[in-house]
N, CA, C and O atoms as a Maestro MAE file, in Angstrom:
{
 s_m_m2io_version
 :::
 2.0.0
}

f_m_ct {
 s_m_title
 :::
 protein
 m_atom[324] {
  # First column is atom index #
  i_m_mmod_type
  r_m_x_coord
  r_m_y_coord
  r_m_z_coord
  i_m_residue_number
  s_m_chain_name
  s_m_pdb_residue_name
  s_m_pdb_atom_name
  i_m_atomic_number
  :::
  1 25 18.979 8.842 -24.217 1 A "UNK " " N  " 7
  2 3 19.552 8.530 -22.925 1 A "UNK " " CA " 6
  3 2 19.479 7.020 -22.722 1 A "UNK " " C  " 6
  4 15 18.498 6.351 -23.048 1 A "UNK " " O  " 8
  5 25 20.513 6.561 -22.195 2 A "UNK " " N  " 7
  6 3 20.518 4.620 -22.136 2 A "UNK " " CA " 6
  7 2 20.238 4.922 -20.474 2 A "UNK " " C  " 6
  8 15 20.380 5.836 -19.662 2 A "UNK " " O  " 8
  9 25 19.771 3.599 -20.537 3 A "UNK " " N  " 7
  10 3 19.464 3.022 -19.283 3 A "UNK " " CA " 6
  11 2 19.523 1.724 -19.175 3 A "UNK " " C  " 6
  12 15 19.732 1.323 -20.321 3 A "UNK " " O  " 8
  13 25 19.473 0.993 -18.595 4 A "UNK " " N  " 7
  14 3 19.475 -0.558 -17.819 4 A "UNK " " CA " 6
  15 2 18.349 -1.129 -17.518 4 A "UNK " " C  " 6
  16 15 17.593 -0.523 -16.758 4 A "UNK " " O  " 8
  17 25 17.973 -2.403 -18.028 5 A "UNK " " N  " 7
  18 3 16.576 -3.320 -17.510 5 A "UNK " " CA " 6
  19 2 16.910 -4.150 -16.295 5 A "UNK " " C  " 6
  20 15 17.925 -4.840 -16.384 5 A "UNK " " O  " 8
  21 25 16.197 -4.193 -15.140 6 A "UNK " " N  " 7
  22 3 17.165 -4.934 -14.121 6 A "UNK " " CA " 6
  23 2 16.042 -6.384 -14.427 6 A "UNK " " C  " 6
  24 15 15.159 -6.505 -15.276 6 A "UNK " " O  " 8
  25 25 16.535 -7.393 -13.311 7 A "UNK " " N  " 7
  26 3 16.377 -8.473 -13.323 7 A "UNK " " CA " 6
  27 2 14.703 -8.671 -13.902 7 A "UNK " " C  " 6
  28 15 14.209 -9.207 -14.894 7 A "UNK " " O  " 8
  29 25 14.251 -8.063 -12.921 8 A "UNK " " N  " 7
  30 3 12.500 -7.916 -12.594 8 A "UNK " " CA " 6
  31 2 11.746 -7.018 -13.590 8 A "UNK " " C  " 6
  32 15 10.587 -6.651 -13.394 8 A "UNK " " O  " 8
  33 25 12.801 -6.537 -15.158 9 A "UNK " " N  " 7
  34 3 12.105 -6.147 -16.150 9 A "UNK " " CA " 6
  35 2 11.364 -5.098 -15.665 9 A "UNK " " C  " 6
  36 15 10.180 -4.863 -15.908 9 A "UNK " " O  " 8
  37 25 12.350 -4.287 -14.751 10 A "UNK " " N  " 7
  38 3 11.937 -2.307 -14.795 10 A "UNK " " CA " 6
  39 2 13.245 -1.907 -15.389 10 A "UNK " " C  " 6
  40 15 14.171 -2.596 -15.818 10 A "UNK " " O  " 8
  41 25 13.016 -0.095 -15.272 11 A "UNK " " N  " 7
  42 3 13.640 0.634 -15.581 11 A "UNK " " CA " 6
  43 2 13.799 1.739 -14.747 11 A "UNK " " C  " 6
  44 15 12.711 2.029 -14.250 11 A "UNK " " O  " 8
  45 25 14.984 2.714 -14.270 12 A "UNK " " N  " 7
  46 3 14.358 4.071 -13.935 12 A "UNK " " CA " 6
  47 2 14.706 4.682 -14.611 12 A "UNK " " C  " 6
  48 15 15.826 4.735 -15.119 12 A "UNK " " O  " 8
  49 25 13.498 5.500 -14.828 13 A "UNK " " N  " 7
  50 3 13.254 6.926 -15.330 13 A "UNK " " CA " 6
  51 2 14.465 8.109 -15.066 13 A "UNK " " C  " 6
  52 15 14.410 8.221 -13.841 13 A "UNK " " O  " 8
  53 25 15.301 8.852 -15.436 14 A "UNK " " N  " 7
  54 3 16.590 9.223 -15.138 14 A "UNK " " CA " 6
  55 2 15.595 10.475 -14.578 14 A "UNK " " C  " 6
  56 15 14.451 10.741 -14.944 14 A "UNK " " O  " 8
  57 25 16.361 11.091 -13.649 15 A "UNK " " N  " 7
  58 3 16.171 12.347 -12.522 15 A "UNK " " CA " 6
  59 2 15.465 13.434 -14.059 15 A "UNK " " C  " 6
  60 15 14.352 13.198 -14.531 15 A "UNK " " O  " 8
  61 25 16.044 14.143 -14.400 16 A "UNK " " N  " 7
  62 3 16.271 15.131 -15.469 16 A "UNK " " CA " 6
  63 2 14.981 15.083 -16.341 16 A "UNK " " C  " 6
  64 15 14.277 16.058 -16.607 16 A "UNK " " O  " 8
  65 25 14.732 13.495 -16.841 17 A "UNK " " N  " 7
  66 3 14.165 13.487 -17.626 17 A "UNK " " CA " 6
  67 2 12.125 13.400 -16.736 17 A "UNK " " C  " 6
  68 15 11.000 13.769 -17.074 17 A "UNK " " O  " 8
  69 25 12.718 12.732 -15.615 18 A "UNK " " N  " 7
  70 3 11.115 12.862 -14.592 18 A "UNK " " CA " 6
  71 2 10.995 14.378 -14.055 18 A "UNK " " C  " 6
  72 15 9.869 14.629 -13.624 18 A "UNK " " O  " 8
  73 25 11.593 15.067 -14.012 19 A "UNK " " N  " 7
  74 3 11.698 16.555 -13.732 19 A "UNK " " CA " 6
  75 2 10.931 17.623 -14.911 19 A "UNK " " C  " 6
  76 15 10.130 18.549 -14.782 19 A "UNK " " O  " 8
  77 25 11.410 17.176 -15.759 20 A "UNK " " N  " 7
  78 3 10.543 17.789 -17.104 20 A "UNK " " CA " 6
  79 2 9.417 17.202 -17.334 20 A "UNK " " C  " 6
  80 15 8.663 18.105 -17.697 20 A "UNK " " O  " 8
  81 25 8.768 16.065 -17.338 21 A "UNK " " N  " 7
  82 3 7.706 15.429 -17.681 21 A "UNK " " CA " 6
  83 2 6.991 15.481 -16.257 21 A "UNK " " C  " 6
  84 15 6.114 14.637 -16.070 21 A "UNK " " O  " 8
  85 25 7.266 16.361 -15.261 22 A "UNK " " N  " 7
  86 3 6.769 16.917 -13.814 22 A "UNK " " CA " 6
  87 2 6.005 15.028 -13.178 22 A "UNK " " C  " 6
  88 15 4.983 14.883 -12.506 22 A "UNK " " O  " 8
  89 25 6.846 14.003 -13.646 23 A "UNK " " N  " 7
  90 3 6.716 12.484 -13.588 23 A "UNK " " CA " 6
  91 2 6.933 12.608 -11.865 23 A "UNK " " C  " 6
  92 15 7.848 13.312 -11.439 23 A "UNK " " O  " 8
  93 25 5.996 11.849 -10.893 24 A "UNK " " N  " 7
  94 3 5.524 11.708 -9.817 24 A "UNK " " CA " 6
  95 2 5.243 9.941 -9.670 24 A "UNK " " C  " 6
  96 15 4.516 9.238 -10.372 24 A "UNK " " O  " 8
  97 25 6.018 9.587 -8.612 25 A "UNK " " N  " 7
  98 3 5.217 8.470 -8.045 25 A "UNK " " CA " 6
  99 2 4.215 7.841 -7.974 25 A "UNK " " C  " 6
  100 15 3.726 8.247 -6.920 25 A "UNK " " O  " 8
  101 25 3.234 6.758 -8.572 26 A "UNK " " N  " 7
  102 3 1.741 6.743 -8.785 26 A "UNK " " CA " 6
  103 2 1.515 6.988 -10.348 26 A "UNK " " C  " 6
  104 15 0.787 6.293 -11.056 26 A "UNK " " O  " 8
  105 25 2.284 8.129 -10.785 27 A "UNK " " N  " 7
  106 3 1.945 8.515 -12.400 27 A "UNK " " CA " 6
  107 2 1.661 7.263 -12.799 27 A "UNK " " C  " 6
  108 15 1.961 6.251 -12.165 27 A "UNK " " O  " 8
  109 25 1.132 7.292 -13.753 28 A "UNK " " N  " 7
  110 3 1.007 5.888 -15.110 28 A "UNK " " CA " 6
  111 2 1.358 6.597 -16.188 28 A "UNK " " C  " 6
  112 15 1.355 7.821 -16.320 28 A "UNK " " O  " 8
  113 25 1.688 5.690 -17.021 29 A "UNK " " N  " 7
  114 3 2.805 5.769 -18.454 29 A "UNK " " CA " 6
  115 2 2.067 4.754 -19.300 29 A "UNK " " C  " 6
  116 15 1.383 3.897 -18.740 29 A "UNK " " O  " 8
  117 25 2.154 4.795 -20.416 30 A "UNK " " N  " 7
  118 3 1.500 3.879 -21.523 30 A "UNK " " CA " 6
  119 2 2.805 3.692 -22.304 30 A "UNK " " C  " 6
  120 15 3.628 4.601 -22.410 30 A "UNK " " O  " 8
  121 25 2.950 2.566 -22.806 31 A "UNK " " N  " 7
  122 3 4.071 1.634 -22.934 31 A "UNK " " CA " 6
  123 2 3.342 1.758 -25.064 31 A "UNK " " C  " 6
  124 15 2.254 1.184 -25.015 31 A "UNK " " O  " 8
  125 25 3.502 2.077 -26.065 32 A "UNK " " N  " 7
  126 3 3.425 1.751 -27.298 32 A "UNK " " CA " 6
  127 2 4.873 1.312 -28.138 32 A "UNK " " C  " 6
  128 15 5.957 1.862 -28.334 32 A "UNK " " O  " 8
  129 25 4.309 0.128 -28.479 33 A "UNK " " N  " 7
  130 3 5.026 -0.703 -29.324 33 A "UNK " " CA " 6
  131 2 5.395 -0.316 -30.251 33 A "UNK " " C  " 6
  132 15 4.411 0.417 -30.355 33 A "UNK " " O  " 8
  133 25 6.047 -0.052 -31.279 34 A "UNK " " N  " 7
  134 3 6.143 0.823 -32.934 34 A "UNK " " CA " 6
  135 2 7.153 0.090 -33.555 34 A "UNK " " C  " 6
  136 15 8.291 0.432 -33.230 34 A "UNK " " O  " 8
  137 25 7.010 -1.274 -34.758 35 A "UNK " " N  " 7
  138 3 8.099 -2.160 -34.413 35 A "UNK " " CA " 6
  139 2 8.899 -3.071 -33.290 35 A "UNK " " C  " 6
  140 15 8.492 -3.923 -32.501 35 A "UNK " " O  " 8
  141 25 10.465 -2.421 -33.608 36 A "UNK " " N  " 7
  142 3 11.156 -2.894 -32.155 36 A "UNK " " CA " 6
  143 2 11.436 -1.526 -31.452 36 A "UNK " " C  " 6
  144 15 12.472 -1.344 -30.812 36 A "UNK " " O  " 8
  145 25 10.596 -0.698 -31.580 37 A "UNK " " N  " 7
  146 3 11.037 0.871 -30.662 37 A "UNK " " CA " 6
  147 2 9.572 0.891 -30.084 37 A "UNK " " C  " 6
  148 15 8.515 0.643 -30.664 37 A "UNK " " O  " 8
  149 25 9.828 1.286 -28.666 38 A "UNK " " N  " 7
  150 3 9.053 1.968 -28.059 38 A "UNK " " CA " 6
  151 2 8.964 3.616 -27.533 38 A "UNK " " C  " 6
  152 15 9.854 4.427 -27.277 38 A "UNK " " O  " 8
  153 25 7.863 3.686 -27.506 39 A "UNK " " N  " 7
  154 3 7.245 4.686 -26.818 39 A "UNK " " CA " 6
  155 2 6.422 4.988 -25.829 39 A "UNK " " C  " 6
  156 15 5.365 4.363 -25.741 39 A "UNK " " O  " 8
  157 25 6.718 5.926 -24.964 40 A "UNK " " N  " 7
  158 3 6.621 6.099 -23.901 40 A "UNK " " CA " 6
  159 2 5.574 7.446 -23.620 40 A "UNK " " C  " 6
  160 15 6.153 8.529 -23.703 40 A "UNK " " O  " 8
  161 25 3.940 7.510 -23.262 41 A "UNK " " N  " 7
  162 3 3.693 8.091 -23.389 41 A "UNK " " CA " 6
  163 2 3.364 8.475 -21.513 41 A "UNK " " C  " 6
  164 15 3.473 7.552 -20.706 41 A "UNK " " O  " 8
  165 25 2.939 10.032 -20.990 42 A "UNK " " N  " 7
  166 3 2.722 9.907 -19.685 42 A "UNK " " CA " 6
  167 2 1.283 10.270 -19.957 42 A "UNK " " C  " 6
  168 15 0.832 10.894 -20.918 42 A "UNK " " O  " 8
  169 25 0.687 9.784 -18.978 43 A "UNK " " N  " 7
  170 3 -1.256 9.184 -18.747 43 A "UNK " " CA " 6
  171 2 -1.148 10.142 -17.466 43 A "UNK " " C  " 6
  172 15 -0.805 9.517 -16.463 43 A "UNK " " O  " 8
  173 25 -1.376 11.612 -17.247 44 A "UNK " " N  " 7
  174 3 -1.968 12.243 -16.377 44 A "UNK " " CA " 6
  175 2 -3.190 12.739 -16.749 44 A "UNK " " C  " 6
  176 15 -3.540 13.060 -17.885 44 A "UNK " " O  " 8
  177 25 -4.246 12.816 -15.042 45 A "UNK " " N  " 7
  178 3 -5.424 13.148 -15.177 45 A "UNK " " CA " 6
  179 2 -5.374 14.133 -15.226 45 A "UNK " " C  " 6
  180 15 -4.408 14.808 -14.870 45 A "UNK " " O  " 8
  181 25 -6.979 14.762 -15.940 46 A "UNK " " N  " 7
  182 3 -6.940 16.049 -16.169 46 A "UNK " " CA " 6
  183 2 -8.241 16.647 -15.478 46 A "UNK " " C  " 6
  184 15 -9.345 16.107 -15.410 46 A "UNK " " O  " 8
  185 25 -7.838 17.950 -14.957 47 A "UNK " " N  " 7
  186 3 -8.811 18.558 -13.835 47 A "UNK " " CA " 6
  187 2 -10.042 18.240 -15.050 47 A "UNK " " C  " 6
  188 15 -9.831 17.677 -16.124 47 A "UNK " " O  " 8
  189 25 -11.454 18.799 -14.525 48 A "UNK " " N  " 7
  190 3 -12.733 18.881 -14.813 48 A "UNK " " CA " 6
  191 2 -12.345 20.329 -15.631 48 A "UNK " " C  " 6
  192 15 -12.266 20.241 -16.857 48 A "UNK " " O  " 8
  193 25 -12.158 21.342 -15.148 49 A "UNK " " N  " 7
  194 3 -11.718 22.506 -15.061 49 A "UNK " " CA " 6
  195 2 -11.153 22.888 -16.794 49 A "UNK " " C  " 6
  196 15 -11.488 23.698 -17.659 49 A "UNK " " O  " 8
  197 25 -10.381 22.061 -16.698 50 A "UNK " " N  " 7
  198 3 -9.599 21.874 -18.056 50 A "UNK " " CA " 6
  199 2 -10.630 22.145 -19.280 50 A "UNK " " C  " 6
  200 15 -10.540 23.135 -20.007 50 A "UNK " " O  " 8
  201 25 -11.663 21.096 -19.420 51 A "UNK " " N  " 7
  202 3 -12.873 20.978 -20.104 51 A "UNK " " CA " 6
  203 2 -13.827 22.098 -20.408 51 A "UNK " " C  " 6
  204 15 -14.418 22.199 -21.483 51 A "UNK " " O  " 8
  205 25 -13.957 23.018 -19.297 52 A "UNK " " N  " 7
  206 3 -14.581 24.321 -19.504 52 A "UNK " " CA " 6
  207 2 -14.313 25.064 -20.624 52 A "UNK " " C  " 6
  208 15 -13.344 25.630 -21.129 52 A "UNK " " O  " 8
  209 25 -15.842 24.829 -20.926 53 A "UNK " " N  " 7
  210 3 -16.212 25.914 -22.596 53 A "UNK " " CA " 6
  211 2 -16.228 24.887 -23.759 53 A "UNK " " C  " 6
  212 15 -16.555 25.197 -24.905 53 A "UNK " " O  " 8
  213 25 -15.818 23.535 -23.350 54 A "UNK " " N  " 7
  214 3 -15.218 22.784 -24.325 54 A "UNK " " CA " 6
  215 2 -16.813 22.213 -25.159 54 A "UNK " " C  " 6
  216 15 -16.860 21.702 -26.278 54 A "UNK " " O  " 8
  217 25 -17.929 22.464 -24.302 55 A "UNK " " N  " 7
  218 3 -19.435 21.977 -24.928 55 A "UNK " " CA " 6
  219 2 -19.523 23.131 -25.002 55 A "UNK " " C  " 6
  220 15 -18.745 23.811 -24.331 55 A "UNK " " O  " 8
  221 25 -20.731 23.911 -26.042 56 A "UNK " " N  " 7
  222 3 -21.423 24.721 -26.043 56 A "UNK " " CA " 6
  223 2 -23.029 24.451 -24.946 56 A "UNK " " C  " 6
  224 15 -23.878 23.559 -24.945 56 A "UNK " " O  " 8
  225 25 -22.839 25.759 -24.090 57 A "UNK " " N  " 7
  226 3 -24.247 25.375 -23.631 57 A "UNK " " CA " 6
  227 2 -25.500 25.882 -23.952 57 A "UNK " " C  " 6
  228 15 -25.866 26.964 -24.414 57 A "UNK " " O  " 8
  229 25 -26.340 24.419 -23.458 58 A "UNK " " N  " 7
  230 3 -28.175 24.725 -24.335 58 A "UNK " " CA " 6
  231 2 -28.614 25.411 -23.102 58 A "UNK " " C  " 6
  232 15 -29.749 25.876 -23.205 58 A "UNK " " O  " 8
  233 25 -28.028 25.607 -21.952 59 A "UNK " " N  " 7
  234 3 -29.240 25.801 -21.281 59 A "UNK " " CA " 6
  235 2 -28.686 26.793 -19.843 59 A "UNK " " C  " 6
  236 15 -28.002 26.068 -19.121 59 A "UNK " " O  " 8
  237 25 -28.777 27.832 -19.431 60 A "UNK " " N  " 7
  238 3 -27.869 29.138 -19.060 60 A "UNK " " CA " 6
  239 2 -28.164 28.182 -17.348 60 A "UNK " " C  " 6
  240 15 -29.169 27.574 -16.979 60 A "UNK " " O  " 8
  241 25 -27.074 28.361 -16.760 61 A "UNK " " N  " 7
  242 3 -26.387 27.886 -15.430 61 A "UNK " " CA " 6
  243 2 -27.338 28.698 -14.378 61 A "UNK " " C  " 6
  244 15 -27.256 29.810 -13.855 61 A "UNK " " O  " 8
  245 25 -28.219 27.692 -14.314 62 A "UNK " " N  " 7
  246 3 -29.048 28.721 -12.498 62 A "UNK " " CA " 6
  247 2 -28.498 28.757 -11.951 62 A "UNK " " C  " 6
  248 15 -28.379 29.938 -11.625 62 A "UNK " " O  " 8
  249 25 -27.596 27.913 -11.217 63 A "UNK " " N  " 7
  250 3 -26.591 28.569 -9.813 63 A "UNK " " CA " 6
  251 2 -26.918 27.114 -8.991 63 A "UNK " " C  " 6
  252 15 -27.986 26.505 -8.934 63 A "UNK " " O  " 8
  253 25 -25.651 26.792 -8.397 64 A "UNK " " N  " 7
  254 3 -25.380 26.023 -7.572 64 A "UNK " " CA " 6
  255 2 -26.731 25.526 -6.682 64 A "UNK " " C  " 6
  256 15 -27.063 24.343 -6.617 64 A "UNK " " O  " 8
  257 25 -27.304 26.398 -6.149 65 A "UNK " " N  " 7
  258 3 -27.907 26.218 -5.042 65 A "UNK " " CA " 6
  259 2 -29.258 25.838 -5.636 65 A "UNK " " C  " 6
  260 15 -30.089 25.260 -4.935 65 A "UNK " " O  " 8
  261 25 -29.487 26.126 -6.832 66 A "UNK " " N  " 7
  262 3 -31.154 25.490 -7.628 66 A "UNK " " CA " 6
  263 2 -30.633 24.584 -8.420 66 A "UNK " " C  " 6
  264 15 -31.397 24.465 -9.377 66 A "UNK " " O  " 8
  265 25 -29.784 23.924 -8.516 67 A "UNK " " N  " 7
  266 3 -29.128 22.696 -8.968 67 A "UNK " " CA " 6
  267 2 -29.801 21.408 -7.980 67 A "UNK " " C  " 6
  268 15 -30.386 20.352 -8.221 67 A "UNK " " O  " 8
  269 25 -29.227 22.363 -6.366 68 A "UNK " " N  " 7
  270 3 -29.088 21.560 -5.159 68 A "UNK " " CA " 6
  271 2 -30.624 21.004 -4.789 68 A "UNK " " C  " 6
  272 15 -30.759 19.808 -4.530 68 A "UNK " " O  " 8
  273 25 -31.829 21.946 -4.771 69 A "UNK " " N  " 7
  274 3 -33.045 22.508 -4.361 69 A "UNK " " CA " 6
  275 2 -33.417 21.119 -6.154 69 A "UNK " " C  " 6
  276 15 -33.965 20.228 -5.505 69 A "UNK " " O  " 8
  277 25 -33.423 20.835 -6.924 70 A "UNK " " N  " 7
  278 3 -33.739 20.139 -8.360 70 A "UNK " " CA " 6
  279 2 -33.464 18.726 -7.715 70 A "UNK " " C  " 6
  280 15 -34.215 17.757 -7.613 70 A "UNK " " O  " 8
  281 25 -32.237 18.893 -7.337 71 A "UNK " " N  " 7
  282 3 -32.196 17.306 -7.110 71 A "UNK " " CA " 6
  283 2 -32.652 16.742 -6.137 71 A "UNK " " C  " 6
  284 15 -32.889 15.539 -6.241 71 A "UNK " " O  " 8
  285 25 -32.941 17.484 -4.788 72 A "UNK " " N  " 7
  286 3 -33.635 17.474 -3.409 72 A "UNK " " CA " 6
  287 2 -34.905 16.944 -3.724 72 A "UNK " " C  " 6
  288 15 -35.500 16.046 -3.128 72 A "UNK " " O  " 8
  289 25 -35.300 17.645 -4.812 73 A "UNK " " N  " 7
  290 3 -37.364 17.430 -5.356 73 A "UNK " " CA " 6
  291 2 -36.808 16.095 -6.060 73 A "UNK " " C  " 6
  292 15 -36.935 15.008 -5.496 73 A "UNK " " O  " 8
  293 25 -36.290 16.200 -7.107 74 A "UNK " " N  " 7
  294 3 -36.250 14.547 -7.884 74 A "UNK " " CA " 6
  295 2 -35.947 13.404 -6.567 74 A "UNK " " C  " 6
  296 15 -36.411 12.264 -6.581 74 A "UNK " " O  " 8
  297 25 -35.012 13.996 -5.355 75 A "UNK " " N  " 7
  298 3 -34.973 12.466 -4.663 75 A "UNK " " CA " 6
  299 2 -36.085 11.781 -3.801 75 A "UNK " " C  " 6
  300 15 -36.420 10.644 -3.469 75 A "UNK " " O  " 8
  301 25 -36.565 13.362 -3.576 76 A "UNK " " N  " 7
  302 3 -37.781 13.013 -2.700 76 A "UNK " " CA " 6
  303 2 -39.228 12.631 -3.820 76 A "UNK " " C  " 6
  304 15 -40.367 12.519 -3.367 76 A "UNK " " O  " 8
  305 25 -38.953 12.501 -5.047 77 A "UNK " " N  " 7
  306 3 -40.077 12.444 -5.526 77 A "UNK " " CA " 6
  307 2 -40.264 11.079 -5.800 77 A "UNK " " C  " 6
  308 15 -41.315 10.450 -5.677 77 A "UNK " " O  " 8
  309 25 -38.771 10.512 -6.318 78 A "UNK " " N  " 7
  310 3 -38.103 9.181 -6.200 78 A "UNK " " CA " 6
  311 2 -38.495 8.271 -5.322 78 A "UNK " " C  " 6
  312 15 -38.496 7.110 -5.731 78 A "UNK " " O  " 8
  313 25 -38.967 8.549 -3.780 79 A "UNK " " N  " 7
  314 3 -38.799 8.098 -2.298 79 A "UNK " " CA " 6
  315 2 -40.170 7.515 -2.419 79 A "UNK " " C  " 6
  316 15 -40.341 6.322 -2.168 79 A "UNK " " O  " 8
  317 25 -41.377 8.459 -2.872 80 A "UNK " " N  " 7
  318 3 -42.235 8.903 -2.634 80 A "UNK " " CA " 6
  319 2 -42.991 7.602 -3.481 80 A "UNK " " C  " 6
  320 15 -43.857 7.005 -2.841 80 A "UNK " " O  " 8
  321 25 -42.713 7.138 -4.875 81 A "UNK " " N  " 7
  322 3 -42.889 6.660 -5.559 81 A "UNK " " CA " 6
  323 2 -42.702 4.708 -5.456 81 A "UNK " " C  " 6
  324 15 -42.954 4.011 -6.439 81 A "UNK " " O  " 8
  :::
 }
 m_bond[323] {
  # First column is bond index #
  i_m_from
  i_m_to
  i_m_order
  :::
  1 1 2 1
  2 2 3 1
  3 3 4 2
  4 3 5 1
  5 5 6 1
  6 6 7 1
  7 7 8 2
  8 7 9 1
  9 9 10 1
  10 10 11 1
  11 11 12 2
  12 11 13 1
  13 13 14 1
  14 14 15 1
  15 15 16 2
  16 15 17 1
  17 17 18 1
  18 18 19 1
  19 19 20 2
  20 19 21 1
  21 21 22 1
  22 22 23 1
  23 23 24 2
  24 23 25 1
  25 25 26 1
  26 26 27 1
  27 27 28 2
  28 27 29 1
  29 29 30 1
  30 30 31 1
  31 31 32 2
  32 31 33 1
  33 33 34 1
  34 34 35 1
  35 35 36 2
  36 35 37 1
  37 37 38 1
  38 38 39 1
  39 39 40 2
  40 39 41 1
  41 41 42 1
  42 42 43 1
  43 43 44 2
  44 43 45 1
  45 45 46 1
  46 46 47 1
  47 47 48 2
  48 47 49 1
  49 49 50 1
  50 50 51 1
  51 51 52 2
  52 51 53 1
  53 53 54 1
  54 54 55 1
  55 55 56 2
  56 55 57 1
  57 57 58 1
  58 58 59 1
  59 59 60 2
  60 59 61 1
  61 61 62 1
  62 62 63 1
  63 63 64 2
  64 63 65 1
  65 65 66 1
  66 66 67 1
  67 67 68 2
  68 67 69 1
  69 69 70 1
  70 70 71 1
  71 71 72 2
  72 71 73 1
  73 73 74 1
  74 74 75 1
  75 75 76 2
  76 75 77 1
  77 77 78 1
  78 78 79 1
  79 79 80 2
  80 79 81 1
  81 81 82 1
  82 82 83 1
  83 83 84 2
  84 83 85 1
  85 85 86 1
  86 86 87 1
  87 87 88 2
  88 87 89 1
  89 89 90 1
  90 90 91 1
  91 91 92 2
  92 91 93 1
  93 93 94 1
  94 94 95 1
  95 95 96 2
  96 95 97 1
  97 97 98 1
  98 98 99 1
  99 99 100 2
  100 99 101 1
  101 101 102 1
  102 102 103 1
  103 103 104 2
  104 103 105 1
  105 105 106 1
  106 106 107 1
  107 107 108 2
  108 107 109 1
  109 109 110 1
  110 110 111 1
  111 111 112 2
  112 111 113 1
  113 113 114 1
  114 114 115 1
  115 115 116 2
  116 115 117 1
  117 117 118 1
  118 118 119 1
  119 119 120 2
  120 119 121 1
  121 121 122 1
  122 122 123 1
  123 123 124 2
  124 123 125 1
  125 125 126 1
  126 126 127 1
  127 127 128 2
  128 127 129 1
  129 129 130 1
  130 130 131 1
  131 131 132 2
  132 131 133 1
  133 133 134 1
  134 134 135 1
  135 135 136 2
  136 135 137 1
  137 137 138 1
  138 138 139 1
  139 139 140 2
  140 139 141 1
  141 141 142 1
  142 142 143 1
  143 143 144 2
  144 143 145 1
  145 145 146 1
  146 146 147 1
  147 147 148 2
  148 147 149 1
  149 149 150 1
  150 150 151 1
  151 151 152 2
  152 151 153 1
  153 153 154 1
  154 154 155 1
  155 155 156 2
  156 155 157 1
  157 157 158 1
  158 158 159 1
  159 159 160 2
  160 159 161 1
  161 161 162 1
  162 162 163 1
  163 163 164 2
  164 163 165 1
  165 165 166 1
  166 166 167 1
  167 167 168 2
  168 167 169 1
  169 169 170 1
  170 170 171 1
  171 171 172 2
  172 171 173 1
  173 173 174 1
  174 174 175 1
  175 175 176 2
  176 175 177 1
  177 177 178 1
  178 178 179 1
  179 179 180 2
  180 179 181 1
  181 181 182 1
  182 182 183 1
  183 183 184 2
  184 183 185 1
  185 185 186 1
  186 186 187 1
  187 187 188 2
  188 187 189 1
  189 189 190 1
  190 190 191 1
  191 191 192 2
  192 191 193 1
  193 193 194 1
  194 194 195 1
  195 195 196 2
  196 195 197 1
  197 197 198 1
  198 198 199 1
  199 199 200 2
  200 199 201 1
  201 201 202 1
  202 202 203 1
  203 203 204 2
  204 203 205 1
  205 205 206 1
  206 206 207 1
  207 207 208 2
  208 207 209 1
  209 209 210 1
  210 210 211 1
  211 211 212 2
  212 211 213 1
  213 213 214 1
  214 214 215 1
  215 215 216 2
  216 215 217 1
  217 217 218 1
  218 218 219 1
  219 219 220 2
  220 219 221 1
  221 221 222 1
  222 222 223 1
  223 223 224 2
  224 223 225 1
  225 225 226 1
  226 226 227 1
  227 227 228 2
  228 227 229 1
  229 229 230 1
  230 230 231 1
  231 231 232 2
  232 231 233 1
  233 233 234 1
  234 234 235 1
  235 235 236 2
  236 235 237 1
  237 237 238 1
  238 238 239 1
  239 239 240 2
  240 239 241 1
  241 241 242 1
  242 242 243 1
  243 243 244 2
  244 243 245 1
  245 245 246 1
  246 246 247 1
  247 247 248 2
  248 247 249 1
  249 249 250 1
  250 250 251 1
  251 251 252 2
  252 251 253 1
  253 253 254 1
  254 254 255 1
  255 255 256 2
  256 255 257 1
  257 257 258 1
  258 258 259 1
  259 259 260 2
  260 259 261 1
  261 261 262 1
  262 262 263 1
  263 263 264 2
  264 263 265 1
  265 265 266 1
  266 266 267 1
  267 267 268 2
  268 267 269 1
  269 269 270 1
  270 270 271 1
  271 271 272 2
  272 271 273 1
  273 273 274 1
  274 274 275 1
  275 275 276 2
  276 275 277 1
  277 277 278 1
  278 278 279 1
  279 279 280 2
  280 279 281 1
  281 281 282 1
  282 282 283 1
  283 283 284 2
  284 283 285 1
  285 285 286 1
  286 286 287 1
  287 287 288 2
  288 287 289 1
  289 289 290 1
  290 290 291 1
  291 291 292 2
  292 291 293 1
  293 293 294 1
  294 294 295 1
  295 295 296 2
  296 295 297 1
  297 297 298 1
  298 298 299 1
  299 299 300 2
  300 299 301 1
  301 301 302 1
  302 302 303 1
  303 303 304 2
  304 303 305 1
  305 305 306 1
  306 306 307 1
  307 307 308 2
  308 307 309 1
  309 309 310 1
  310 310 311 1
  311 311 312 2
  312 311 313 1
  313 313 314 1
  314 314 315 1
  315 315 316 2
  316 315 317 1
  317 317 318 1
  318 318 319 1
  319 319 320 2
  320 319 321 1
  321 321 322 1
  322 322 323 1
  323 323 324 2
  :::
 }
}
């Protein structure tokens, strides 16, 4: 697909092609050089969520709330000190 560089050395992204790459306002894009061709890669974040399972775990998940009650004792032990 051609497009046009305007004065100020942008481009837009054609409708069709930001529609498929679900490309949003804010997105960031990484610009790679390869010769005289570029490439265009899209830089979206990725949930936390995504990552799940991705470590094996050492040590079985107490639960939210003795997570909460662990770090309560380390801050106050912290304070204390």
């Amino acid at each position: 697909m051609k497009v046009k560089l305007t004065s100020e050395g942008q481009i837009t992204i054609p409708t069709e092609i930001r529609q498929q790459l679900r490309l949003q306002s804010g997105d960031e894009l990484l610009l790679i050089l390869e010769g005289t061709d570029v490439r265009l890669r899209v830089l979206k974040p990725r949930r936390l969520s995504e990552f799940y399972g991705a470590l094996p775990a050492t040590v079985p998940y107490p639960g939210k709330e003795a997570i909460r009650q662990n770090v309560a004792e380390n801050i106050a032990q912290k304070n204390l000190e």
